[in-house]
Structures are given as C-alpha cells and as structure tokens.
C-alpha positions as a Markdown table, in Angstrom:
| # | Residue | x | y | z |
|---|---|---|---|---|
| 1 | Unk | -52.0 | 27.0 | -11.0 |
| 2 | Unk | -52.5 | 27.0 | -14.8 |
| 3 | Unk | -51.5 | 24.0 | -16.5 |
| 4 | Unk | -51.6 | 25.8 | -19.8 |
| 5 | Unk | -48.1 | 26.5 | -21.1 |
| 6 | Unk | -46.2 | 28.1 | -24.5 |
| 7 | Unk | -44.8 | 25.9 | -27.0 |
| 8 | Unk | -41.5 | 26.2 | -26.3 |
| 9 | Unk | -42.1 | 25.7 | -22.7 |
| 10 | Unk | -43.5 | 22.6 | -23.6 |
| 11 | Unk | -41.0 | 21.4 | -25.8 |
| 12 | Unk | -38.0 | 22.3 | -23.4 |
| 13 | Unk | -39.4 | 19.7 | -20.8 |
| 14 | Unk | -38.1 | 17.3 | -22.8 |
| 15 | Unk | -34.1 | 16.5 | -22.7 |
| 16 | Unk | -31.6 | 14.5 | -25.1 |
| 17 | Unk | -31.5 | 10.9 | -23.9 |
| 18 | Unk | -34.9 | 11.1 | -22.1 |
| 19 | Unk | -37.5 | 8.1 | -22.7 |
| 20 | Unk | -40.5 | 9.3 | -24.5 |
| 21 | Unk | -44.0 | 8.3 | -25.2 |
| 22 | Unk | -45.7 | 9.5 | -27.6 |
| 23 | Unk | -49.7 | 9.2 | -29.1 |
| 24 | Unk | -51.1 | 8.1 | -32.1 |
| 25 | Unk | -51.9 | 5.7 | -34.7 |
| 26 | Unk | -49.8 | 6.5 | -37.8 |
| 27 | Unk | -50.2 | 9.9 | -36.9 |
| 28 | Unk | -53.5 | 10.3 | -36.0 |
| 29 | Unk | -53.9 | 11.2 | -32.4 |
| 30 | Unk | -50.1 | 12.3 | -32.1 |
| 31 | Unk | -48.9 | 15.5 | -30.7 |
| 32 | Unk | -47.6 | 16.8 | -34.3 |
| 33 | Unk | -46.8 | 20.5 | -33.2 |
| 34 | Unk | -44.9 | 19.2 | -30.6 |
| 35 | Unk | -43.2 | 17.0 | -33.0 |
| 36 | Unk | -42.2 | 19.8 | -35.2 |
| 37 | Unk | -41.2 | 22.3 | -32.4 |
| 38 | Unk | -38.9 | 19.6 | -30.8 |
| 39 | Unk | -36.8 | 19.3 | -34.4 |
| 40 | Unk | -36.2 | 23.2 | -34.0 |
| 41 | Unk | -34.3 | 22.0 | -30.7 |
| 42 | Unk | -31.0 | 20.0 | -30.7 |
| 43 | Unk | -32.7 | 16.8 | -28.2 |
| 44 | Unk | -31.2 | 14.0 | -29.6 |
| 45 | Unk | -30.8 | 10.5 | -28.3 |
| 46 | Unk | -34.4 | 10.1 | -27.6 |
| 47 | Unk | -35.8 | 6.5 | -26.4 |
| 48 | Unk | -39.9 | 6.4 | -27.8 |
| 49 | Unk | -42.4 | 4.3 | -26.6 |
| 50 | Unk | -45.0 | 4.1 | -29.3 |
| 51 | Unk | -47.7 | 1.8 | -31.3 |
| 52 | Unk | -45.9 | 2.8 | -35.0 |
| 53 | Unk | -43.4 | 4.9 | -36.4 |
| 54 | Unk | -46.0 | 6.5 | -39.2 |
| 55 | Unk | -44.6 | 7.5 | -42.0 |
| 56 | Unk | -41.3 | 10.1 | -42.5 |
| 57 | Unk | -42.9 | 13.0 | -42.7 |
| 58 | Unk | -45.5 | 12.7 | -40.0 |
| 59 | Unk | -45.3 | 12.5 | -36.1 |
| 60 | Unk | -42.7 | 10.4 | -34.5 |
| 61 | Unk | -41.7 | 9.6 | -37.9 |
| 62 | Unk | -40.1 | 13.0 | -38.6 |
| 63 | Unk | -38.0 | 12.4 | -35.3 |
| 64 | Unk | -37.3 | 9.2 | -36.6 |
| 65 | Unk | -36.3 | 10.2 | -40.0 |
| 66 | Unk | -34.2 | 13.3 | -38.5 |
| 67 | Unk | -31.7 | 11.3 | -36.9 |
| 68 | Unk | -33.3 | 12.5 | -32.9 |
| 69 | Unk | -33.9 | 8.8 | -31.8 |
| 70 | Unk | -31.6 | 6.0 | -30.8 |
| 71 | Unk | -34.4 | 3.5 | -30.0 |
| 72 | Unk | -37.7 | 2.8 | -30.3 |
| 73 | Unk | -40.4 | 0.2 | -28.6 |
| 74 | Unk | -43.3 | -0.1 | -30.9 |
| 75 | Unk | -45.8 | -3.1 | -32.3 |
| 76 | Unk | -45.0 | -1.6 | -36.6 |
| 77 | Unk | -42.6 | 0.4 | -38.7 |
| 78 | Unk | -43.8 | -0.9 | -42.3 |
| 79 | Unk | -45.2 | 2.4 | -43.3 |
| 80 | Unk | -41.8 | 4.5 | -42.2 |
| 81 | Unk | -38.7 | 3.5 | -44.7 |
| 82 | Unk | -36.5 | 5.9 | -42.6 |
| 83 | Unk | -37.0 | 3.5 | -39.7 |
| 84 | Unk | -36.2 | 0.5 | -41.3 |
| 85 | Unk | -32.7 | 2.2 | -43.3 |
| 86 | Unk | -31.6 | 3.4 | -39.9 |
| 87 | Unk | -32.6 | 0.0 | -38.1 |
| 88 | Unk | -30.8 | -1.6 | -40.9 |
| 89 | Unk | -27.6 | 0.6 | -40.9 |
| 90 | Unk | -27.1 | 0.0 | -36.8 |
| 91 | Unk | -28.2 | 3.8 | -36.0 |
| 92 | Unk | -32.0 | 2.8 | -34.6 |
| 93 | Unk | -32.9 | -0.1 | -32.3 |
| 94 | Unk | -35.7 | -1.0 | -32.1 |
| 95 | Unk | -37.5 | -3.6 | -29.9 |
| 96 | Unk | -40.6 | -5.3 | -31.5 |
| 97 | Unk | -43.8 | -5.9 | -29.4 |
| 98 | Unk | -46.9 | -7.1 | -30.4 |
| 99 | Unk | -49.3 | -4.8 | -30.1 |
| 100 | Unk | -51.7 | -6.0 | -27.4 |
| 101 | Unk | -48.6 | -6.6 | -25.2 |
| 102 | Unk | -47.4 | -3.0 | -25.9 |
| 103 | Unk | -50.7 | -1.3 | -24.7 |
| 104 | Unk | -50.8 | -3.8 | -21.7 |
| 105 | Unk | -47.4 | -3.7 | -20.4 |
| 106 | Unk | -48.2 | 0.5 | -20.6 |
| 107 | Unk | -51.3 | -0.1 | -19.0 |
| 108 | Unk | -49.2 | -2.2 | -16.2 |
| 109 | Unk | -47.3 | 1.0 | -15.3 |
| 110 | Unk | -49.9 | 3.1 | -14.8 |
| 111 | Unk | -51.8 | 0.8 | -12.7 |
| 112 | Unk | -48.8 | -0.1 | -10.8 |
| 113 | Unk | -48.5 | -3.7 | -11.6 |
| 114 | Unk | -45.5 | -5.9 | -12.0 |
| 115 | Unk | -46.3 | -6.8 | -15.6 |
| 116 | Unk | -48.3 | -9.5 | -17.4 |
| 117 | Unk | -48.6 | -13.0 | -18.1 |
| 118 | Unk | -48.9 | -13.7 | -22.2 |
| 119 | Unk | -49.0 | -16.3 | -24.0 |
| 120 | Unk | -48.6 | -14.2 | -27.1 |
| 121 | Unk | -45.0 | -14.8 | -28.9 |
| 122 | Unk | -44.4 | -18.0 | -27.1 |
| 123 | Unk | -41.7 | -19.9 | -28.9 |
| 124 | Unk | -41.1 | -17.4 | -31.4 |
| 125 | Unk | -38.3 | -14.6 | -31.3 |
| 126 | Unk | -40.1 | -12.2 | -28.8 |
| 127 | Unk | -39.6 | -15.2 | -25.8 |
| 128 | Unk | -35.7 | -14.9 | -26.1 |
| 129 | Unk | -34.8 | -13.5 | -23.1 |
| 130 | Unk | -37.5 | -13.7 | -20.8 |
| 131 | Unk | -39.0 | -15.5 | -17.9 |
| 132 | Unk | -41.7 | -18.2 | -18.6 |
| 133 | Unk | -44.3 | -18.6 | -16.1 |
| 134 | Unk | -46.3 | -21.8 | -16.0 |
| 135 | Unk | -49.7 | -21.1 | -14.7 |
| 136 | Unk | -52.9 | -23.9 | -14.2 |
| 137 | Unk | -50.5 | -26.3 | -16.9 |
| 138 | Unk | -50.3 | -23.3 | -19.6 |
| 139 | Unk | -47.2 | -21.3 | -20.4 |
| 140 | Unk | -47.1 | -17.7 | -20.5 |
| 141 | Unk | -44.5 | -14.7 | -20.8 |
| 142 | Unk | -43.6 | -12.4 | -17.9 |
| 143 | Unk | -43.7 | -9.3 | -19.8 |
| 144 | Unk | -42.6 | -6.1 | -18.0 |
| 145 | Unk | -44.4 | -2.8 | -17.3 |
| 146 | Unk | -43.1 | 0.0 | -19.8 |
| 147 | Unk | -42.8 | 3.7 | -18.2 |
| 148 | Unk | -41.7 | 6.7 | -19.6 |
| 149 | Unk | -39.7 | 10.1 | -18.0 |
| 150 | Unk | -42.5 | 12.1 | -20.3 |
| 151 | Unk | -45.7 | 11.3 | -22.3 |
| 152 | Unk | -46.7 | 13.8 | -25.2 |
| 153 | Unk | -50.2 | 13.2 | -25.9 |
| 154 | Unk | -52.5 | 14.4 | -29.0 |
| 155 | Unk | -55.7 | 15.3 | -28.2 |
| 156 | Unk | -58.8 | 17.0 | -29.9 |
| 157 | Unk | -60.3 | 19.4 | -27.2 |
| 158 | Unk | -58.6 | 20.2 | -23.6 |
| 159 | Unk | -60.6 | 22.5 | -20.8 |
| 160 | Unk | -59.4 | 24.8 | -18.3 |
| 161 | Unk | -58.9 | 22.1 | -15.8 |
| 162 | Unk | -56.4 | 20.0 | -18.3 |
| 163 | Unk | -59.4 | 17.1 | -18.9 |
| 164 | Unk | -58.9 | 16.0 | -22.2 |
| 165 | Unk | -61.2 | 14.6 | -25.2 |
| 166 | Unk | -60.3 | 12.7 | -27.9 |
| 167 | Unk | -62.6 | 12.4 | -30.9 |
| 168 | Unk | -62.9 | 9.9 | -33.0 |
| 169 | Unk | -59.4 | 7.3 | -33.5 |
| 170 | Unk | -57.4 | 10.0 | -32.4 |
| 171 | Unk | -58.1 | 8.5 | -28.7 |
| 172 | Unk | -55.8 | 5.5 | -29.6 |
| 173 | Unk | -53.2 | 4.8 | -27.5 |
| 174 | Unk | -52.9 | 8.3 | -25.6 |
| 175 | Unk | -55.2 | 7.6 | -22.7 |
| 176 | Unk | -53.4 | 4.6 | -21.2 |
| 177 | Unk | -50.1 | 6.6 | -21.8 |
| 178 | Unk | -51.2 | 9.6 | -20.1 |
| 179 | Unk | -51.1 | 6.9 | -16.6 |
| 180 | Unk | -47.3 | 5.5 | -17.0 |
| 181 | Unk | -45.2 | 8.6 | -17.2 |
| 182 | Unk | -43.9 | 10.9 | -14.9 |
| 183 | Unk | -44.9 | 13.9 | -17.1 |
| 184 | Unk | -47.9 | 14.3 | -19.7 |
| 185 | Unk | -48.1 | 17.1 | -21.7 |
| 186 | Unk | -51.3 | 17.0 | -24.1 |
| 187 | Unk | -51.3 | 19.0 | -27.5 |
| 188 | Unk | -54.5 | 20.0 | -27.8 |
| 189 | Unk | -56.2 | 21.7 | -30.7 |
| 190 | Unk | -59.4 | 23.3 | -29.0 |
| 191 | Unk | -59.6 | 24.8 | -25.5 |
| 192 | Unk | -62.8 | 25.4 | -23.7 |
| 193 | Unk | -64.6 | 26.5 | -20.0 |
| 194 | Unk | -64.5 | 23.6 | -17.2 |
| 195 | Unk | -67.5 | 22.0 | -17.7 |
| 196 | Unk | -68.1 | 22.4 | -21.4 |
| 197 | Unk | -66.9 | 18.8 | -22.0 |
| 198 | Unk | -69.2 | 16.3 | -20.6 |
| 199 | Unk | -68.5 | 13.8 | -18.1 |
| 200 | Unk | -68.8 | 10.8 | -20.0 |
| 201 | Unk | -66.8 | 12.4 | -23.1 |
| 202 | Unk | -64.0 | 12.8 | -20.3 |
| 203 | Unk | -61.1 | 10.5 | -21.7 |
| 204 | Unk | -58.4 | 11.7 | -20.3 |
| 205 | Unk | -58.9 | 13.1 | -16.9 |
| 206 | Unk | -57.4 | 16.1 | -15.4 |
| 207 | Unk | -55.4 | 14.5 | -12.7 |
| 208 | Unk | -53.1 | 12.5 | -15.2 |
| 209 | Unk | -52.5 | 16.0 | -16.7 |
| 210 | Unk | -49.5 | 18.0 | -15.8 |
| 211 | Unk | -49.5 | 20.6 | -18.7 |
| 212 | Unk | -51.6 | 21.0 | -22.2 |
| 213 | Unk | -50.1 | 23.3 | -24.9 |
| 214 | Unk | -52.2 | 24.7 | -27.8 |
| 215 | Unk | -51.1 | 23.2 | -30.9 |
C-alpha cells in the first residue's frame, strides 16, 4: 500500500487537542507546507513537542503566533515574540527543557526506555518537581520519555518506499522524532525510485514511516 498521500489527507490526521511533534531547527528541517495547510483547518488546542518556536512567521511559529497551540515543550523561544506575549498573557504554557534532555528523553520513547538519569538542571528551576536518583555518590534527574499521538517531519528527499533523507541541518531533530510517535508523516520536497537514495544516506528509514506528503 502506498504511503504517499494528498495534503489535505495529511493534514486531517491531525485533531484539536492532539500532542504534536514537529521537525526543525528555527525552521530549517520543519514540515512548513504542512504548517501552512493546518492554519487553513480549525485544529486548535495543539500540545508541540519541539527544539524552538522559530520565529512568527515560519514553521511552528505560525501555529504559535495564530492562537492553534495551548502548550509547548521546547529547549528556546527567544527568536519568536508571539511565544513569549502569549506565555506572558497566560494563553501558552510552555515547559522549558534543556536541549540535550529534550532530544534524549525523545530518544527514550522511541527506544522504549523509562527515561534518563541527568545531572543537567540540578538545583536550578528545571529539578522542581522531579525525582532525584543518587547513583555511584552523584545526583541525577529522572527525566521522563516524551511521546507524541503524531510526528510531522521535514525532510529533503523521500522514495517510493517512504525512506527518508535529510540534507544538510535540515536532519536536526526529525530522525529521533520519527521513533516516539504513533504517527509520522514526512513532508518531503523530492520524491524518487526505491533505491535511488543510497543506503548509508538512509536517515530516516522506511519502517518509522507511516505516510509522506509532497510539499
């Protein structure tokens, strides 16, 4: 069965209230088509799991900026002012993570682990809360694995089988999110023949894939 779908197909897999990751590193690597047929929808309510908010006018930002999300999990919002208004006028929570604990407690979920031990944020804000672990004398953070209902992806070249490659930065954050959700939908912006991509330029592989949408 194809995994190649429309769109709007695409964009009506996701639902208002649904907990979204998405790819990218202030906008590079993120499914930006996707972003922009989603605002034609009325999803609202949106949870995102992502490294940054970009900027207002790009990506997740747009969502951001557009009212669509209620919270967000990210490492960095300095380059979006919409996210830090909203955060500051009660409409957008947002929790902080640093970013090496972000990717691994994504990378957690798709391996199937119960989380990580950090010592990273250790008697700062991000320890409220949570469970401290002593380990051989040192003190480390339980940090939990972070899943998401769908990941939307952005990648560079897609082929018939739905195995994905990422040039450049764009790769980013998208492969380890394509393992810790229960959907992936990649936006791709080249499609070619099984086998055209070589193995080792395989980032993403086909398995992870449910459906891949031209952008």
């Amino acid at each position: 069965m194809s995994k190649f779908i429309s769109m709007e197909e695409a964009v009506a897999k996701v639902k208002s209230g649904m907990t979204i990751m998405m790819g990218g590193f202030l906008g590079v690597g993120s499914p930006n088509s996707m972003v922009d047929a989603l605002l034609k929808t009325d999803v609202k309510d949106l949870t995102v799991i992502t490294n940054d908010t970009a900027f207002a006018h790009i990506g997740v930002g747009k969502l951001i900026a557009e009212h669509r999300v209620v919270r967000i999990i990210t490492s960095h919002i300095g380059t979006n002012t919409a996210t830090g208004e909203l955060y500051h006028t009660g409409e957008l929570e947002i929790e902080f993570v640093p970013q090496g604990t972000l990717i691994e407690r994504i990378r957690c979920a798709g391996a199937g682990l119960g989380g990580i031990l950090t010592p990273t944020g250790l008697g700062t804000v991000v320890e409220e809360g949570k469970q401290v672990i002593n380990s051989d004398g040192k003190d480390y953070l339980l940090e939990k694995p972070l899943k998401a209902q769908i990941a939307l992806l952005g990648a560079s070249t897609a082929d018939e089988e739905g195995n994905l490659f990422y040039k450049g930065t764009t790769r980013n954050f998208n492969t380890m999110m394509a393992m810790a959700a229960d959907t992936v939908i990649a936006e791709v912006k080249d499609i070619v023949k099984t086998g055209e991509i070589l193995p080792e330029h395989v980032h993403t592989q086909a398995i992870f894939v449910d459906f891949v949408v031209k952008a």
